[in-house]
N, CA and C of each residue as an Amber inpcrd file, in Angstrom:
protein
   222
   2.4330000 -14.8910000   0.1000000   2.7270000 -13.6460000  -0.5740000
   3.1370000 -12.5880000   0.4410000   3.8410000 -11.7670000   0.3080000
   4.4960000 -10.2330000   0.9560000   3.5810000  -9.2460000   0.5360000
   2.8510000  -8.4010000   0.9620000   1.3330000  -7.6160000   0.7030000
   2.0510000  -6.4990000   1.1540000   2.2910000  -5.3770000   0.6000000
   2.2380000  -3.8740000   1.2360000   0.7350000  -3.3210000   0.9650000
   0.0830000  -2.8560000   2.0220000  -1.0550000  -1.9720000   1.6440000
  -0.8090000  -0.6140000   2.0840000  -1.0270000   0.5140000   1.2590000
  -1.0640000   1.7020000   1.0860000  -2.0190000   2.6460000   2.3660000
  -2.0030000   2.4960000   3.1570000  -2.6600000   3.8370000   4.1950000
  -2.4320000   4.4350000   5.2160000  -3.8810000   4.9560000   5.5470000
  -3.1750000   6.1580000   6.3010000  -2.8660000   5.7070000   7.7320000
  -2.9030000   4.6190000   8.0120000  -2.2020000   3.8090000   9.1390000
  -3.0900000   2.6190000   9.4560000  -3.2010000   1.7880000  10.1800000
  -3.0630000   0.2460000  10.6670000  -4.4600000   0.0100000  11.0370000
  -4.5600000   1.7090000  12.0630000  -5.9270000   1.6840000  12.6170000
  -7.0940000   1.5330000  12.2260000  -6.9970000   1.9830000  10.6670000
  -8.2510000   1.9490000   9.6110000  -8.7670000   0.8870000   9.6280000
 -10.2520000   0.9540000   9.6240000 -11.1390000  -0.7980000   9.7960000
 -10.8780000  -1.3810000   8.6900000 -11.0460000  -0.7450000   7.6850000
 -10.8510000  -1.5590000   5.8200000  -9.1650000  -2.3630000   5.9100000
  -8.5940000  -1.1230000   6.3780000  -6.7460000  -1.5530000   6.1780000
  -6.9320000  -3.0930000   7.8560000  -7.2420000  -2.5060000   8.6050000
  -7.0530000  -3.8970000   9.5010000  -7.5950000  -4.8350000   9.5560000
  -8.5710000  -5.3370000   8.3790000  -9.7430000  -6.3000000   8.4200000
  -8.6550000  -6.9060000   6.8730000  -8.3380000  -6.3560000   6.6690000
  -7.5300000  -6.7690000   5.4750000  -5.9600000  -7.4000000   5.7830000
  -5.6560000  -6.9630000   6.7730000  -4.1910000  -7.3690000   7.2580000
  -4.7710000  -8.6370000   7.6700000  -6.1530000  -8.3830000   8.5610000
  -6.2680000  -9.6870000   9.6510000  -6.7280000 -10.8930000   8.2540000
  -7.0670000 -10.6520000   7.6340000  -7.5110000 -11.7370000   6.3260000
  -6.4650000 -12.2960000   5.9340000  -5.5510000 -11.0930000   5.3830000
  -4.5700000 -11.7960000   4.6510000  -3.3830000 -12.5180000   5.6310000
  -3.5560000 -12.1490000   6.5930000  -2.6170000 -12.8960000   7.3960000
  -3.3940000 -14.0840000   7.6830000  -4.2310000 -14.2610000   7.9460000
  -5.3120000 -15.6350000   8.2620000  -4.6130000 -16.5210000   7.2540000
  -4.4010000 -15.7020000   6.0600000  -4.0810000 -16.9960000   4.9550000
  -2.7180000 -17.5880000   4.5720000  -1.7810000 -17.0940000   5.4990000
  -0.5600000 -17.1850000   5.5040000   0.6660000 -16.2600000   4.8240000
  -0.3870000 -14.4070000   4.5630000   0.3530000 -14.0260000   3.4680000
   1.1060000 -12.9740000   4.5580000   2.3810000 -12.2630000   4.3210000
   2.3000000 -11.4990000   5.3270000   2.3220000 -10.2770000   4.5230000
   2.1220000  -9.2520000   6.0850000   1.5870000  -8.0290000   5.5920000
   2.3790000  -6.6330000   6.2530000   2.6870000  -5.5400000   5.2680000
   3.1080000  -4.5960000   5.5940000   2.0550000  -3.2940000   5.7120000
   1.6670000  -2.6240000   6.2590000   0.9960000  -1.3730000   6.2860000
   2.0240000   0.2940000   6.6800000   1.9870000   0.5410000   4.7900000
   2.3720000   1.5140000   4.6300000   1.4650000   2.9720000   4.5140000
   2.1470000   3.8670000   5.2000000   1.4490000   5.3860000   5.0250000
   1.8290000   5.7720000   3.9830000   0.8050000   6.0730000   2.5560000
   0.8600000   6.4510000   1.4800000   1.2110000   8.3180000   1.8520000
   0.8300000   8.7290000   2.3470000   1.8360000  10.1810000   2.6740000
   3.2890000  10.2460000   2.4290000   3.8520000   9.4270000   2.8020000
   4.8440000   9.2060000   2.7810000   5.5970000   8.1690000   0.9930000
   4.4800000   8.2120000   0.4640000   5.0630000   7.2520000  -0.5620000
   5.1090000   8.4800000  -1.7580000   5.7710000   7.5920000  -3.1220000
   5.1810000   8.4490000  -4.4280000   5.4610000   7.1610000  -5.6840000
   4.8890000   7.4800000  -6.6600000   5.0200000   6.1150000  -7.5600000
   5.3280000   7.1720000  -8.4900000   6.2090000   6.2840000  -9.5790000
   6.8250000   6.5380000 -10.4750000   6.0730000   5.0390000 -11.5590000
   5.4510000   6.2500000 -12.5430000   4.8150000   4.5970000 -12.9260000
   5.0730000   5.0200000 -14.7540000   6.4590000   4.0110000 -14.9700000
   6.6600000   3.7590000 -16.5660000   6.4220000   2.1600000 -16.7410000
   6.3060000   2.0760000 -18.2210000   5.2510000   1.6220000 -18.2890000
   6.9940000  -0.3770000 -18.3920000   7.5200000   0.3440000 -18.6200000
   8.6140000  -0.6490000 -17.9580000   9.4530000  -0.9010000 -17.1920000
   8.8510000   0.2620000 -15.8680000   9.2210000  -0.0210000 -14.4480000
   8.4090000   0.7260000 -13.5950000   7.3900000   0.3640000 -13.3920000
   6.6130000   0.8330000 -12.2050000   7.2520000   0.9200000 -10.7180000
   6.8750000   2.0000000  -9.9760000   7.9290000   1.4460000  -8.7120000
   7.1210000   2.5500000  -7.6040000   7.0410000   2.2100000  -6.3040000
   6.6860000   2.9640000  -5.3180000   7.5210000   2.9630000  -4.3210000
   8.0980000   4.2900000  -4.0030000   9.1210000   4.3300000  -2.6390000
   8.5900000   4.9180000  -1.8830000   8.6520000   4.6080000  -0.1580000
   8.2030000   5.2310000   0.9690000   9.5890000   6.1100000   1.6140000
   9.7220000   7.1950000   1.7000000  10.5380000   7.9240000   2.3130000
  11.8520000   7.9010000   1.4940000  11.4440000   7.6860000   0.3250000
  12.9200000   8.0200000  -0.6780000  13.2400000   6.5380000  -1.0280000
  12.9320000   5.4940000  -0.5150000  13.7590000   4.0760000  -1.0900000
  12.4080000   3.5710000  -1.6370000  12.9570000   3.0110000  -2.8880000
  11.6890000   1.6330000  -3.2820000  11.7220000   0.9300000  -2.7150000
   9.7090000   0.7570000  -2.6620000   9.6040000  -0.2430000  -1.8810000
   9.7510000  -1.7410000  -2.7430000  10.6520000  -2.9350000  -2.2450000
  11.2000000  -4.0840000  -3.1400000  10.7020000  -5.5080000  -2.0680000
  10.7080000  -6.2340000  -2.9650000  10.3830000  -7.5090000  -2.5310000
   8.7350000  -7.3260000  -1.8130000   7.9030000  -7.0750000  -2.4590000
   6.4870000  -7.2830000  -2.6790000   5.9420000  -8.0230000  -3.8250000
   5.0310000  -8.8290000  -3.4570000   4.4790000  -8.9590000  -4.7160000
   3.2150000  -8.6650000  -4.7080000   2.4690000  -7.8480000  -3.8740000
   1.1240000  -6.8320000  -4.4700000   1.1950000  -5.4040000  -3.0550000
   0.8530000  -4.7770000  -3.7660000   0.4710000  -3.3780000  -3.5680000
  -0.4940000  -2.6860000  -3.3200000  -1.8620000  -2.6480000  -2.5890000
  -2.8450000  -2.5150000  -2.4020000  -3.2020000  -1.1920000  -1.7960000
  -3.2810000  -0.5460000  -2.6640000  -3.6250000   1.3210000  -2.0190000
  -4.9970000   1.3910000  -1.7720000  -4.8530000   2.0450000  -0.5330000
  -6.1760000   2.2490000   0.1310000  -6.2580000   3.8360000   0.4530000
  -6.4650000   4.4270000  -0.6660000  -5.9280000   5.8160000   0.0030000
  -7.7560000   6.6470000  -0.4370000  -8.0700000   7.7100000   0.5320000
  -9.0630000   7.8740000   0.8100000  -9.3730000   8.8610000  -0.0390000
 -10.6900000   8.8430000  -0.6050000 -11.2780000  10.0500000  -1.7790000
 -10.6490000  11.5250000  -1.3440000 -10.5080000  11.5040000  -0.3480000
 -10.6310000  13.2970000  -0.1490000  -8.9770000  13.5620000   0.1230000
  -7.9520000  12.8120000  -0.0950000  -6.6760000  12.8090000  -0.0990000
  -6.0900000  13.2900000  -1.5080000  -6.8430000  12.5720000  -2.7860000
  -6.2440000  13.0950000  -4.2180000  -7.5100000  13.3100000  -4.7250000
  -6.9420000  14.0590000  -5.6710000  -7.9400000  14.9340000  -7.0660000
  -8.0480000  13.8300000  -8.1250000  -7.8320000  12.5970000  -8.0710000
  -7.7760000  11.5300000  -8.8160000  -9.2660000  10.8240000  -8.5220000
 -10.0700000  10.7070000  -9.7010000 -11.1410000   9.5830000  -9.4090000
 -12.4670000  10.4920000  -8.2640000 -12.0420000  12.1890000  -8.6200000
 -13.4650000  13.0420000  -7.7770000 -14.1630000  13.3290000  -8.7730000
């Protein structure tokens, strides 16, 4: 599988214990800065672009974005 995960960079223990897993298993992995992203989410085209382009050819999406970043889920 092609994995984008969502954070605030590489360095994070959760985000790099997760790259190092999923790569263990043969999946590969992108680590994206959700700062830089925004989702557009209908309900028959969901889509997340980093710096203006969608991001394409993923097949999971894994946001790791930290409580004190959005007003979502406080």
């Amino acid at each position: 599988m092609k994995i984008a995960i969502l954070s605030n960079g590489p360095g994070n223990y959760s985000t790099r214990r997760l790259k190092e897993v999923a790569s263990a298993h043969g999946h590969r992995v992108r680590v994206v800065k959700y700062k830089e992203c925004y989702a557009s989410i209908e309900q028959s085209n969901p889509t997340v672009s980093y710096r203006g382009k969608e991001l394409s050819g993923f097949d999971a999406i894994i946001p790791r974005i930290a409580s004190n970043m959005t007003g979502y889920g406080t």
